[in-house]
N, C-alpha and C positions, 0 to 999 in steps of 0.2 A: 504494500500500500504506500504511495508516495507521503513522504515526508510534507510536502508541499501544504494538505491538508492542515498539517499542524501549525505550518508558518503560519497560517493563514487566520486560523483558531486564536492564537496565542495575539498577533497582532489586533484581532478582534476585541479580546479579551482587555489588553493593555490600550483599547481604544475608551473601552468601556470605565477601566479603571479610572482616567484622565477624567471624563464624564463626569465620573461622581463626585470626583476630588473638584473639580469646578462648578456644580450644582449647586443654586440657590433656592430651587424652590424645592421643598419637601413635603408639601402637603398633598391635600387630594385635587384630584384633577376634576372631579364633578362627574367624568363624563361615561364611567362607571363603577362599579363597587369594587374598591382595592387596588383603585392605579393609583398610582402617585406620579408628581413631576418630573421626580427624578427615574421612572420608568420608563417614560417619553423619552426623555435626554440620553440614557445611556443606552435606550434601544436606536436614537438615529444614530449614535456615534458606532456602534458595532453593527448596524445594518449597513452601513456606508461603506465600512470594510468587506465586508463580509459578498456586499455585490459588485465591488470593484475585483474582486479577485476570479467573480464570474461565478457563483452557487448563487443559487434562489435562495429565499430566506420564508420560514417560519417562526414568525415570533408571534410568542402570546400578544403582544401589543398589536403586532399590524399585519395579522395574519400569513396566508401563503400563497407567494407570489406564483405565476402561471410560467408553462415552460415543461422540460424535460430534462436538463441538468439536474445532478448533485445538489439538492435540499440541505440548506444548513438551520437546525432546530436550534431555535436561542430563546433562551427566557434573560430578558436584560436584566434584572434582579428576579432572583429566586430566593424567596421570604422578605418580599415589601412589608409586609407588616410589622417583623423585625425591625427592618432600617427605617423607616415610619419613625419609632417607637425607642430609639437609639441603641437596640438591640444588636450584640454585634455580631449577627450569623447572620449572612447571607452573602449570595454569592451572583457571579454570572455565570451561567451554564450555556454550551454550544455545542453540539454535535451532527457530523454530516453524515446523513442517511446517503446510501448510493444502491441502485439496484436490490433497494428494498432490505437493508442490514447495516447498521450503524460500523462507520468505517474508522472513523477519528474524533475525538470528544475532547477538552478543555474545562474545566471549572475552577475557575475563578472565587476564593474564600476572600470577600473583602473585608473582613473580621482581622483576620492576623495574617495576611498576605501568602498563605499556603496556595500554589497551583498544581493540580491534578491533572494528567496529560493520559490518554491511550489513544492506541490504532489496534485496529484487529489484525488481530495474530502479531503484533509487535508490542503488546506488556503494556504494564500500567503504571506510572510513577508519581511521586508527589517531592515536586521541588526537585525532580532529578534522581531518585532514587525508587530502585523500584519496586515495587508493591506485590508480593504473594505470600496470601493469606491459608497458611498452613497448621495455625493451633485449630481445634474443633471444642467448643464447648455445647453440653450439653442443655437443654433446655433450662431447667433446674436453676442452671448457675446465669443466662445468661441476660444480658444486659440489650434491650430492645429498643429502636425508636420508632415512633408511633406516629402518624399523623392522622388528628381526631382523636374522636374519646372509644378508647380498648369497650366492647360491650360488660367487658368481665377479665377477671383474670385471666392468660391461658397456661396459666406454670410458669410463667420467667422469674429470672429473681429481681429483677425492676427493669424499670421500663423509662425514656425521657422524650421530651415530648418537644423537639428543638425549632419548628417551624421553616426548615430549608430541606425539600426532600432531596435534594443535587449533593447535599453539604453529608445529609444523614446516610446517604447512600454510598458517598465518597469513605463515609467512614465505618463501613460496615468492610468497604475495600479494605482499609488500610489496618482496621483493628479495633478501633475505637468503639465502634458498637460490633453486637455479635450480630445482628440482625433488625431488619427494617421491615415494618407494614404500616400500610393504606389503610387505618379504616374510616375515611372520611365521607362521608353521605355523597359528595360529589363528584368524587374520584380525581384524578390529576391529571392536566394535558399532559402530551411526552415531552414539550419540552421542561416540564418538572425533572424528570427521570430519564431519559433516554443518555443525557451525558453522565450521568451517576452510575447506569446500566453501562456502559461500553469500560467504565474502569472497575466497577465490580465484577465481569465478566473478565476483563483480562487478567484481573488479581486474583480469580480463583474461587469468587462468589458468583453462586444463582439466583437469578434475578427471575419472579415468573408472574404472573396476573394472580390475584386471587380467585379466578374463575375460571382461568384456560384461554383468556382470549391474548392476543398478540399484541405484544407490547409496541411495535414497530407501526405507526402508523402516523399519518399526515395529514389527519382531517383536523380540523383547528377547532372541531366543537366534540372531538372524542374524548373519555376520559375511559381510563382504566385505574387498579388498584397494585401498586407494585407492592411484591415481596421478596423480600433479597435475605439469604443465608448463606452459611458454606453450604457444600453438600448434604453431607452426614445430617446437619442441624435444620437442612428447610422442611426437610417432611414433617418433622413434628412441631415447628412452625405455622405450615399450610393445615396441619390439623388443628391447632388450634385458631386459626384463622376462620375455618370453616365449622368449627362446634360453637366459635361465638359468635358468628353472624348468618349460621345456616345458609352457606352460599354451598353451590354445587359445583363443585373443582373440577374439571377435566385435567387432568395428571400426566395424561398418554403423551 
C-alpha cells in the first residue's frame, strides 16, 4: 500500500491541528445539534488537504463528495462535546476507504499530542512505535470503554466512559483499554471508528458490529455499533453485548 496515503493523512491531520490552535469561536453553531465552530474550521482546513491531494472526502460535517476515487472518512473532531467543555480527549480521525477496505488511517489525540498511524498489512504505530497487542485478559479483570449507558453489568471489572470512540479505540490498540462497545441508542457514523478500526486491526485487535453488519461503509446517514477486543476476549464481550441488549449477532 503506498506510503503516499499516509503523507497525505498526516498533512491533513497537522492541517487540522493548526485549525484549532487558531480557532476563536467554540460555541455552537445553531445549525444542528452538537456542531460546534471549531468543527467547521478544522473540517475546511483538513478537507482542503485532503482534496488537493485528489480523494473524495466524507466528513460528518459536509458529507460525501461524488466520484469514484479513494474516499477519505474524516471526522474533524471526534468528541466535540469534550472540547466544547475543555475536556481534553478528543481527537481528528481520517481514514481512506479504497475498493471497499480501509487502507491507511491517522488519528490525531489533541489532548497530549499522541499520533496513531496504520496501513493495511503495514502495522500500526503510535508516535512511531509500533503497536501489537499480545497480553489477553480475561473478562473478569478487564477494563472497558463504553459509549452510552452499559444496560447492566456484563462481568468486566470496570468500565470508562471517555466520549472519543477514535481515541477509545486507539486504545484498546495500544493497551490502555482491554476492550471497546457501542451501546448508544444511535449508533456511530464510520467516520467515528473506521480510523480507530484500521489501527486496532493492525495491532492485533477485532473490531466487529454488535449485530453482524459491516462496518465498512459510506453512507453519511449509516450508523453501526463497534466492538473491539483481542481475540481470545471478544467473544465473551459480544456475549455480553448481546445478553444486555438482546441484539441478535451474526458471528459467521
Amino acid at each position: 500500500m503506498p506510503r503516499d496515503f499516509l503523507d497525505v493523512l498526516n498533512a491533513a491531520a497537522d492541517a487540522a491541528v493548526e485549525a484549532l490552535a487558531g480557532c476563536t469561536d467554540w460555541g455552537p453553531t445553531g445549525r444542528k445539534p452538537g456542531q460546534y465552530g471549531f468543527d467547521l474550521a478544522t473540517d475546511a482546513a483538513a478537507t482542503a488537504v485532503l482534496r488537493d491531494s485528489g480523494l473524495r472526502v466524507l466528513s460528518e460535517e459536509s458529507g460525501l463528495e461524488a466520484g469514484d476515487r479513494p474516499v477519505a472518512v474524516l471526522d474533524p473532531v471526534d468528541g466535540s462535546t469534550n472540547a466544547s467543555r475543555g475536556i481534553r480527549y478528543f481527537a481528528t480521525s481520517i481514514c481512506v476507504v479504497d475498493g471497499g477496505a480501509p487502507v491507511a488511517a491517522v488519528v490525531h489525540d489533541h489532548g497530549n499530542g499522541e499520533r496513531f498511524e496504520a496501513m493495511n498489512g503495514g502495522g500500526a504505530r503510535r508516535d512511531g512505535t509500533r503497536l501489537a497487542r499480545e497480553e489477553e485478559q480475561p473478562l473478569r479483570s478487564a477494563v472497558v470503554g463504553i459509549n452510552g449507558q452499559a444496560p447492566g453489568w456484563g462481568g468486566w471489572a470496570q468500565v470508562r466512559t471517555l466520549g472519543a470512540a477514535a481515541l477509545e479505540l486507539c486504545g484498546v490498540a495500544d493497551g490502555r483499554l482491554d476492550a471497546y462497545i457501542d451501546f448508544s441508542a444511535s449508533g456511530l457514523g464510520s467516520w467515528d471508528y473506521l480510523g480507530g478500526l484500521l489501527v486496532c486491526q493492525e495491532a492485533g485487535v477485532d473490531v466487529v458490529d454488535g449485530t453482524g453488519r459491516d462496518l465498512v461503509t459510506l453512507e453519511h446517514a449509516a450508523r453501526r455499533a463497534p466492538v473491539a477486543a483481542t481475540p481470545h476476549l471478544l467473544k465473551d464481550v459480544l456475549d455480553a453485548y448481546v445478553r444486555l441488549t438482546g441484539a441478535d449477532a451474526d458471528r459467521c
